[in-house]
N, C-alpha and C positions, 0 to 999 in steps of 0.2 A: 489095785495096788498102786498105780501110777499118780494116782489123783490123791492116797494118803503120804506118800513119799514127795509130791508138788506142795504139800500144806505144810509137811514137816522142814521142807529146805524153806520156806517161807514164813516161820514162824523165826528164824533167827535172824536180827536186828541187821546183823551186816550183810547178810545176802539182800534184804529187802532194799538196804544202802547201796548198794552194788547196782543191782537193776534200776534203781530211781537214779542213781549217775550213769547207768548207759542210753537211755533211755533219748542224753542229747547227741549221743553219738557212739562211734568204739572206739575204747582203749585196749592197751596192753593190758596185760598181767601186770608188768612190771609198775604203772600208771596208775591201775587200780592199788596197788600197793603202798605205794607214796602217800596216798590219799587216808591209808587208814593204818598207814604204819603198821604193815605185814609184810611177807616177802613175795615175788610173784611166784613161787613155788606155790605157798599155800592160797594162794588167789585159787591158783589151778586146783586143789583137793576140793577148795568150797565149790 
């Protein structure tokens, strides 16, 4: 189940954006947010 639910949070364009901007480093929520024009609440749901 694990590995169909890893393909499905990866199959959406901005998680995949997410990981390829942490990848140089951490951010916030909040930081992540700024960047894609969300709030850092829903940073936290994705």
């Amino acid at each position: 189940m694990i590995f169909a639910e890893t393909f499905s949070a990866l199959s959406d364009p901005v998680r995949r954006n997410i990981l390829i901007l942490l990848r140089s480093g951490r951010l916030s929520a909040g930081e992540i947010g700024k960047r894609f024009n969300i709030t850092g609440a829903a940073i936290r749901i994705i």
